[in-house]
N, C-alpha and C positions, 0 to 999 in steps of 0.2 A: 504493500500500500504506500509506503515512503516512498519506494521506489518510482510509482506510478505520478502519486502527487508531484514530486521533482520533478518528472519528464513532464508534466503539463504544466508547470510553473514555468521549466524552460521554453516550452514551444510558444507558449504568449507572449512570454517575455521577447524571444526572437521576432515572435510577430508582428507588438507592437514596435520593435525595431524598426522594421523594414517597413512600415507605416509612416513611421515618421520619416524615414528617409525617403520614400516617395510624397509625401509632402512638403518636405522642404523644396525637391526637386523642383514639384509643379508650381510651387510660390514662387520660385527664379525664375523659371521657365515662362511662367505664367499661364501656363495650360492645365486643362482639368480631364480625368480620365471620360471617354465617352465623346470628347470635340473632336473637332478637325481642323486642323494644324494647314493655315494656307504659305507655304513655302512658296515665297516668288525669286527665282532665278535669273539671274543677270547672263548677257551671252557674253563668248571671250571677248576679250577687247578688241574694238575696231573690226568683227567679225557677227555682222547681225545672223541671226539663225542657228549659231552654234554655240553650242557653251563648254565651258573647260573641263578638262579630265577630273582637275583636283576639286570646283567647284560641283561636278557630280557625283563626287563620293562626299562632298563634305551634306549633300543632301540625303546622301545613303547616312549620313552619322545622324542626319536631325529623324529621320525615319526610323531609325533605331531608336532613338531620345523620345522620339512618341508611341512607339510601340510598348517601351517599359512603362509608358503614363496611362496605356490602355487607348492612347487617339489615332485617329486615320489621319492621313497626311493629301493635300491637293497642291501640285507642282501649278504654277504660272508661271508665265514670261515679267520680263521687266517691262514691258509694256503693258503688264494688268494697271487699271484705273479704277477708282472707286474708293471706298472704305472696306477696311476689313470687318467689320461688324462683330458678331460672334466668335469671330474665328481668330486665335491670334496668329499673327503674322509675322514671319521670318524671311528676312529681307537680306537677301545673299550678295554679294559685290557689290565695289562705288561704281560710281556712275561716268568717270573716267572713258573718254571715246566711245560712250551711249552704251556702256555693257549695262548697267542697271539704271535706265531714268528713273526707275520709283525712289529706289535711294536717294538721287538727287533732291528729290521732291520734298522726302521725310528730312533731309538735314535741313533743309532752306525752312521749311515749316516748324520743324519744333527744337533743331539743334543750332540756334544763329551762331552760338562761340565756336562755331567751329567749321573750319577752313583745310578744303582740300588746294593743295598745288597742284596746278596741271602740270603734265607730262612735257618737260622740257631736256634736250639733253644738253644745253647747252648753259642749264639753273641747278646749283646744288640743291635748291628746293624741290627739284623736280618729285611730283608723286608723295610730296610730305604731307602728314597731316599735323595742321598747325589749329591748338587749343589756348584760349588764353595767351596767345604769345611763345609760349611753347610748341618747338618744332619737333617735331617725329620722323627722320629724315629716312630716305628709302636706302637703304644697301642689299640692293638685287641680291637672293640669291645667300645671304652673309646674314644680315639681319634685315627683319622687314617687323612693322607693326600692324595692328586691327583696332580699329575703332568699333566697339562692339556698345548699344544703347539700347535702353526699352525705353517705354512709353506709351501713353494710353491717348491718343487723339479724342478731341471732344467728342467727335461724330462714333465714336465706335466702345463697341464696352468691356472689347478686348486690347490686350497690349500688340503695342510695334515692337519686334525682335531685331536689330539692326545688326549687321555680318558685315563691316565695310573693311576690307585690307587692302593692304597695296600691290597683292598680288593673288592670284587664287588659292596657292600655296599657303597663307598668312588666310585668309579664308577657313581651310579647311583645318587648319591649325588652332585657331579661335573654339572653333567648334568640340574638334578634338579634346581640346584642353578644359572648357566649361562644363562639357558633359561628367567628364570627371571628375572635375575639383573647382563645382560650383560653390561646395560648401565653404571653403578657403576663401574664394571669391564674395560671397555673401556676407563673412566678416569682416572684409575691410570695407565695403561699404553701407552708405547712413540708409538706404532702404534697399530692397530689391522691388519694391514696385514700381520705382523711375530714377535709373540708375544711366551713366555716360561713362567709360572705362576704356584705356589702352591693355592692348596686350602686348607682347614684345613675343617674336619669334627669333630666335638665338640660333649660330650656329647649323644654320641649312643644308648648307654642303655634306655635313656631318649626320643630322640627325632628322630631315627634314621638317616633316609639320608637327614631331615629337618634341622639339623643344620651347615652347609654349610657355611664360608667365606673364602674372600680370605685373603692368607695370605704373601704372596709376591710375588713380580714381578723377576724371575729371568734371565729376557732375552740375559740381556750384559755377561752373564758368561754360561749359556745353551747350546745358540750357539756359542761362543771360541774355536776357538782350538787352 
């Protein structure tokens, strides 16, 4: 009877574990078991109609990311229009040579502190993102960053999931990295229900879209205007 009793203390007690760790997930995430996850995909750059190898797996990882919350997933183009309503939305590559306009759309709208440089090779800036004065400069390949944000537009009663890196590489690496160690993530910043965030991708050559941390919290100057 001890026996028994312990094994059913431990199996709720693992239960409610694994409870709580799918809801802290969904509260990051900000998706609920049973929705539908509208995934809009950006196409490679400068290449309308096609989208990148590494920004298609990095939609294989958010497919996964909803399959353990219990939600179905819907792919769009960067050309979807509208609000996401119900549905939270995951917003894949900048908008750099027209690969994702919605992206465009959503920083100009709710993220004014913050500044993409266009693609120049003849500007150290080139492909930076600049927050508050602070630049995040690109090193193809070596190091690159992601500007990753949520937020809940007035019109919709679901959050915006924003995936913007400077390479699709840094994309899928964001991804990679949050799915894991959202919780690490969740601690250093003041809310998860409207958050602005770099991630730093280190060491490419080496480790590809595995080497992944965060590297600041840029939320009080993101959303300013």
């Amino acid at each position: 009877m001890t026996s028994l009793l312990g094994g059913g203390f431990v199996w709720l007690w693992e239960r409610a574990k694994r409870t709580r760790e799918v809801n802290k997930r969904a509260d990051f995430f900000g998706v609920r078991p049973g929705q539908t996850c509208l995934v809009v995909l950006g196409n490679k750059y400068n290449a309308p109609g096609t989208a990148s190898y590494r920004d298609v797996r990095a939609v294989v990882e958010l497919a996964l990311l909803a399959g353990e919350l219990g939600c179905d997933v819907l792919v769009e183009s960067g050309e979807f229009r509208g609000s996401n309503g119900d549905r939270t939305e995951f917003c894949v590559g900048g908008p750099a040579g027209g690969a994702n306009i919605r992206t465009g759309g959503h920083l100009a709208a709710h993220l004014p502190g913050v500044t993409l440089h266009p693609y120049d090779t003849t500007s150290r800036d080139s492909v930076a993102i600049e927050v508050g004065g602070d630049k995040f400069l690109f090193d193809r390949g070596n190091q690159e960053y992601v500007l990753v944000a949520k937020f809940t537009p007035a019109e919709s009663d679901k959050p915006v999931f924003i995936v913007c890196g400077q390479s699709s590489t840094a994309n899928l690496a964001a991804i990679h990295f949050l799915r894991r160690e959202f919780t690490k993530v969740a601690e250093r910043i003041s809310s998860v229900d409207r958050f602005c965030v770099l991630i730093r991708v280190s060491a490419i050559g080496t480790y590809e879209h595995h080497g992944a941390a965060l590297e600041k919290d840029v939320s009080a100057t993101a959303f300013m205007r």
